[in-house]
N, C-alpha and C positions, 0 to 999 in steps of 0.2 A: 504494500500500500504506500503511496506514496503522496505525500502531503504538498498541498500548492502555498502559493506568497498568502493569498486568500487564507486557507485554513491556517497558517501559523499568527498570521493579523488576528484571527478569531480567537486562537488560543492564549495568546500576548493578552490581549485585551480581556477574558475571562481570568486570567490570572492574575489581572491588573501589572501585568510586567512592561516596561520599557523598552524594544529591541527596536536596535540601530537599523536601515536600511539593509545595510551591507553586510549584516549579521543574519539575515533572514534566510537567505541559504543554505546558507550552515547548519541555523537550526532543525529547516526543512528537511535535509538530508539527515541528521542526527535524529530526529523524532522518527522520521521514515523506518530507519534502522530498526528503532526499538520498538515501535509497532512489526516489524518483520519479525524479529524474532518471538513478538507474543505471537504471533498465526503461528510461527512455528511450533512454539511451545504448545497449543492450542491442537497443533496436529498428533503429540503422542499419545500413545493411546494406555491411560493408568487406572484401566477400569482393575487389574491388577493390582494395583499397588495399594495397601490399605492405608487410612489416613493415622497420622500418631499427631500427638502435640508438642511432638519436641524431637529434632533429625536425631539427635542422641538419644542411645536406649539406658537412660544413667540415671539413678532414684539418686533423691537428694539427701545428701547428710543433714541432718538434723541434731540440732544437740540435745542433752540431755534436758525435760524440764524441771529444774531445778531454782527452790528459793535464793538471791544472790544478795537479799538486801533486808534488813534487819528492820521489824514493824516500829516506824513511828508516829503511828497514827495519835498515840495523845500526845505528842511533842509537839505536830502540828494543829490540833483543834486545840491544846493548851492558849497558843497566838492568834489563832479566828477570831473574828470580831464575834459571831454570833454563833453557837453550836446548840442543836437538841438532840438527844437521846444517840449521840454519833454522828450527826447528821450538819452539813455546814449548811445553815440560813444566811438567802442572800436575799433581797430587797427584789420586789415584784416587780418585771420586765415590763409583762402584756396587763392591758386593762379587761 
């Protein structure tokens, strides 16, 4: 497939990009390209191939779940302005 001065104007302009006169060729033949190669890609045939979610067949490490950090939950509601039964009171947002 190959793309005219017209279509890459059109694509410039939907992408809100800038391209110089003399630069429009270039692009047209580079765009060209990568449109060939998706028909191409488009032509294998992977009704074979099963989908995965990752090109690697590799389970992730995971660390252990483990406590790292020491409760100081009354150290911090000791300096709250307002605390009830555990709980931090803040001042009403919505009406």
């Amino acid at each position: 497939m190959s793309l005219s001065k017209a279509d890459v104007e059109k694509i410039a302009h939907l992408a809100r990009l800038a391209i110089s006169e003399q630069d429009i060729e270039l692009y047209s033949r580079n765009l060209s390209n990568i449109l060939a190669l998706v028909e191409q890609m488009n032509k294998v045939d992977t009704s074979a191939v099963l989908p995965m979610a990752h090109p690697l067949d590799t389970a992730q490490r995971l660390r252990d779940d483990v406590v790292t950090e020491t409760n100081q939950r009354e150290t911090f509601q000791a300096i709250a302005p307002q605390v009830d039964c555990g709980l931090y009171l803040v001042p009403q947002v919505l009406e």
